[in-house]
C-alpha positions in Angstrom: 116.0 66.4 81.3 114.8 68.8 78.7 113.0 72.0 79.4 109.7 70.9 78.8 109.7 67.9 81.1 111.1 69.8 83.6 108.1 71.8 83.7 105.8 69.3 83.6 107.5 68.1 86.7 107.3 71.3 88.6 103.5 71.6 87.4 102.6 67.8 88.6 104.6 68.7 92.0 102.8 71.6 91.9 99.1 70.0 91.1 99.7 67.6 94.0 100.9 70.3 96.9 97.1 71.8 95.9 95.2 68.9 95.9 96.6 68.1 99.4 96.5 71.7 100.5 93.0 72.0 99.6 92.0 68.3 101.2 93.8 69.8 104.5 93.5 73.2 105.2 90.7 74.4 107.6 91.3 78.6 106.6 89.7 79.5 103.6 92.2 81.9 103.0 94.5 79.3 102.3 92.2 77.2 100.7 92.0 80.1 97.9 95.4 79.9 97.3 95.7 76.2 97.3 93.1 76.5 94.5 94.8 79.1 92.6 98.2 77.0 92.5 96.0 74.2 91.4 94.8 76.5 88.5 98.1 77.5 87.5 99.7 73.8 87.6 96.9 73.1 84.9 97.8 75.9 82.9 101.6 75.0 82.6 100.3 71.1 82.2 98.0 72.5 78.8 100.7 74.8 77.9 103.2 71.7 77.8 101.3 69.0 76.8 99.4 68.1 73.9 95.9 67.9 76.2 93.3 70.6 76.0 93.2 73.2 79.8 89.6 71.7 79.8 90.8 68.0 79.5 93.4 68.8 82.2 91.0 70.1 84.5 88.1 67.9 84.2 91.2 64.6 84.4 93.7 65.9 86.4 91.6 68.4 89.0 88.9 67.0 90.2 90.3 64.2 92.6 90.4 64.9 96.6 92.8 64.1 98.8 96.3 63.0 99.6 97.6 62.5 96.0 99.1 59.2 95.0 99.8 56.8 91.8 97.3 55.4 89.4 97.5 51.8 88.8 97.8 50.4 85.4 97.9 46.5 84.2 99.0 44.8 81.3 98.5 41.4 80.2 101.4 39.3 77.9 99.6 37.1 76.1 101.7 33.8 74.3 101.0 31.6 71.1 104.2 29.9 70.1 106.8 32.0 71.3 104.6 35.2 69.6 103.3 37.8 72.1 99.9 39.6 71.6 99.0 43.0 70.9 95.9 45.0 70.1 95.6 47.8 67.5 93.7 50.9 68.8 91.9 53.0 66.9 95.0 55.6 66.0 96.9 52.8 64.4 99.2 52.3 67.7 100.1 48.7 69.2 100.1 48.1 73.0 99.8 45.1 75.3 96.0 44.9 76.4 95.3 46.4 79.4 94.3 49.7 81.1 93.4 51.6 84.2 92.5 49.6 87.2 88.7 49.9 88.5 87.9 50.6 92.2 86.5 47.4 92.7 88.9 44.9 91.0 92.2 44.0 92.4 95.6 44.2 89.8 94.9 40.8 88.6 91.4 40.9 88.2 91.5 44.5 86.2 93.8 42.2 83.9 91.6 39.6 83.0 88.7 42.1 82.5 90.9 44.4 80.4 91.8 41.9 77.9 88.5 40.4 77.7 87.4 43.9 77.1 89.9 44.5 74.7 91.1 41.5 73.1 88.0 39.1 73.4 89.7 36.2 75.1 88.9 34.5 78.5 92.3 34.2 80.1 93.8 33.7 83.9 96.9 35.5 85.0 100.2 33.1 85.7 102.4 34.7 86.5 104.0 38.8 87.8 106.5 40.3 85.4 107.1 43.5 86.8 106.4 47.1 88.6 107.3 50.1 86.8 107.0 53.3 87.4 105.4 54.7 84.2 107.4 58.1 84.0 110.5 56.0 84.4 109.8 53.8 81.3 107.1 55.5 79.2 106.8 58.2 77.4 104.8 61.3 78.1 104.2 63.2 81.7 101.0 62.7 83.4 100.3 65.1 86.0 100.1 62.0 88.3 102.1 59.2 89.4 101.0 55.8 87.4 102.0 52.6 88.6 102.2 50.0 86.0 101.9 46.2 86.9 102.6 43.4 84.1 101.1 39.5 84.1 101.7 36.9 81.7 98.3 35.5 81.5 97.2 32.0 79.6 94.7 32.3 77.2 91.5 29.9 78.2 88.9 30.6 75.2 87.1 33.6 73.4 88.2 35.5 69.8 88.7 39.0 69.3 86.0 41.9 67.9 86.5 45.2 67.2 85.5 47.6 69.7 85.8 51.0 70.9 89.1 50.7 72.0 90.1 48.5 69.6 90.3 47.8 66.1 92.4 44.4 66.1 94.8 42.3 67.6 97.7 39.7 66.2 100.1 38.1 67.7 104.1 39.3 66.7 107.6 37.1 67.3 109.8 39.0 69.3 112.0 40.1 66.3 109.1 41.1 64.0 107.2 43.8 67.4 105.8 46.8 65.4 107.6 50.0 64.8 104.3 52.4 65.9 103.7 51.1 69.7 101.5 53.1 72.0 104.5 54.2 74.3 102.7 55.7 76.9 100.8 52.4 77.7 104.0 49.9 76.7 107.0 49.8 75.1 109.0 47.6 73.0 111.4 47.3 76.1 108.3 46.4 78.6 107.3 43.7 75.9 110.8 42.1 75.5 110.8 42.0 79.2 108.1 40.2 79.1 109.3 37.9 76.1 112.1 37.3 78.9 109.5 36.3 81.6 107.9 33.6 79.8 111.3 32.1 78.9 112.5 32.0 82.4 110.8 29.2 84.9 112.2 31.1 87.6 111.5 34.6 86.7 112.3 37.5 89.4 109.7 40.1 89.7 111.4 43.4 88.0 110.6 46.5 89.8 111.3 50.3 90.2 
């Protein structure tokens, strides 16, 4: 592990003993402190990352509570034997998909996400896998991020750019772009799921 990630890691460790510490403690005293190590924990997170000390305290230190993983879906889409992908505004490819809202379960955040994002109506089929993100993905969050993938059927609806993104296509598995949005899904994650749709009787991959 190189330097840098390592303290990202202390710094997310550190981040989460706060939040809990401050959720907990009944002695101001403490609570002082708790907040102070949650000040510093943002300061090494800026320092290290490419984010902005304002966006890491505005995203990262404002949630209460016992800390624990995000939850992220992503939806493989298939038009013979091609997978799709949606362009975001930087020029990057990813799978559509996206942070799952309070009030929809994994599956349902899917079919909103890519209806959101890709403009298509779709149901989910079928599980593909359970990663955890700073297993597969690139960049350290200073949270945990659980990432869930569905192969979903297409039911209806065309794509329009958005604000999240500018277009999609659908690629073969030996023609996958070169500039993929890493933190959200690889090219590994996408063959996996190349592999899913093959397989009649897929087992669930998980971390």
């Amino acid at each position: 592990m190189k330097n840098s990630d390592k303290i990202l890691a202390w710094a997310t460790e550190i981040q989460a003993i706060a939040q809990t510490g401050l959720y907990y403690c009944t002695d101001k005293f403490d609570a002082e402190r708790f907040q102070r190590l949650r000040e510093i924990s943002a300061d090494m997170l800026a320092e290290k990352s490419a984010l902005s000390l304002a966006t890491v305290q505005d995203f990262f230190c404002k949630d209460v509570g016992y800390q624990t993983p995000k939850v992220d879906t992503r939806a493989a889409i298939f038009k013979d034997d091609k997978i799709l992908l949606v362009c975001e505004s930087d020029g990057r490819w990813t799978l559509p998909g996206g942070w799952c809202d309070v009030d929809c379960s994994p599956a349902e955040n899917t079919v909103k996400e890519v209806r959101e994002e890709a403009g298509l109506f779709v149901t989910v089929e079928k599980l593909v896998a359970v990663h955890d993100r700073n297993k597969r993905n690139a960049q350290t969050y200073a949270f945990g991020v659980v990432k869930i993938f569905f192969i979903c059927i297409a039911n209806g609806g065309f794509f329009q750019p958005n604000i999240e993104t500018v277009k999609s296509k659908y690629f073969a598995e030996n023609e996958l772009p070169e500039n993929f949005a890493a933190e959200k899904c690889t090219p590994a994650q996408v063959k996996l799921c190349f592999e899913a749709n093959r397989t009649e009787n897929w087992q669930v991959q998980f971390d």
